[in-house]
matplotlib code that plots the C-alpha trace (Angstrom):
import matplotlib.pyplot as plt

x = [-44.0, -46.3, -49.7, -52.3, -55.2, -58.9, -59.7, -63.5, -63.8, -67.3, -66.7, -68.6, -71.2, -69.8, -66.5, -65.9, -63.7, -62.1, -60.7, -60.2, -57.9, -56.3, -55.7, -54.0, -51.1, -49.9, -47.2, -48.1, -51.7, -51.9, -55.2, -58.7, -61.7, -64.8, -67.7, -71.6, -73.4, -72.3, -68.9, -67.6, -64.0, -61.9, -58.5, -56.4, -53.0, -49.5, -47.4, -44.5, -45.8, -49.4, -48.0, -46.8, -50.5, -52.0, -50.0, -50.7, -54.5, -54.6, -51.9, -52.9, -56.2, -58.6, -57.1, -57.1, -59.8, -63.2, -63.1, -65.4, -64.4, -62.7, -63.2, -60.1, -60.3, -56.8, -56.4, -56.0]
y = [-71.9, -69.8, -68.5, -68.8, -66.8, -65.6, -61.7, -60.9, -57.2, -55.6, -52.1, -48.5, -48.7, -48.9, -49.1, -53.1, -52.7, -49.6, -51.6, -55.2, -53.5, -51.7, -54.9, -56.6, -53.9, -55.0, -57.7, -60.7, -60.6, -63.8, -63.5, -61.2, -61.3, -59.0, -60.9, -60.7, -61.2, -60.2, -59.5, -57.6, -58.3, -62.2, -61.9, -64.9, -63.8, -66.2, -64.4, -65.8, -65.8, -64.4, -60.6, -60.0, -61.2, -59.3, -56.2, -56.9, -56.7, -53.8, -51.8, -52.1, -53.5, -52.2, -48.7, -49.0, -46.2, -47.5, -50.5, -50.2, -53.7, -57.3, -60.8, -62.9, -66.8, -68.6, -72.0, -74.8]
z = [-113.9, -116.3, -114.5, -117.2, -117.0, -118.6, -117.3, -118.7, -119.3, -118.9, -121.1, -121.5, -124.1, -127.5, -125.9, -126.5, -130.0, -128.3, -125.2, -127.1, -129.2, -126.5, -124.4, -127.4, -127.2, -123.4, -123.0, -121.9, -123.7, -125.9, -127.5, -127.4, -128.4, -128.1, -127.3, -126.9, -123.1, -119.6, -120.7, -124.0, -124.3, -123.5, -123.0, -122.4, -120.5, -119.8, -117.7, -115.2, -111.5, -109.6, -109.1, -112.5, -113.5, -110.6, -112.0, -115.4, -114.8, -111.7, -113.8, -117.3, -117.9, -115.0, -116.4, -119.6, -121.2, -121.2, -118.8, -116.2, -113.9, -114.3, -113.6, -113.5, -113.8, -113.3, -114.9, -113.0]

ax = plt.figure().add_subplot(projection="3d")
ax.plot(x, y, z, "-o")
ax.set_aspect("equal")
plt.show()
């Protein structure tokens, strides 16, 4: 079964270009946008179970340069 999720990036100042186009590099990514209001940067993810998602976003997003935290939101 494919996990499918939405993890909303809050970046640095002026960082939100930076990141989005950093988080479009990892596999699994599908799509990202930068974004005006509480969060900068979408990304829409499709990966094939809960810890290669969980590892996707501790591993390569939450680190990524310029990412300060994350909000995941699995669809249902």
């Amino acid at each position: 079964m494919v996990v499918k999720a939405y993890v909303l990036v809050q970046a640095q100042l002026g960082m939100a270009r930076s990141v989005a186009k950093a988080v479009t590099k990892i596999k699994g990514v599908k799509m990202v946008h930068a974004v005006t209001g509480v969060y900068d940067v979408i990304a829409y993810l499709e990966l094939s179970d809960m810890t290669s998602l969980s590892e996707l976003v501790i591993k390569k997003i939450q680190s990524a340069k310029g990412v300060e935290r994350t909000h995941t939101a699995i669809v249902v």
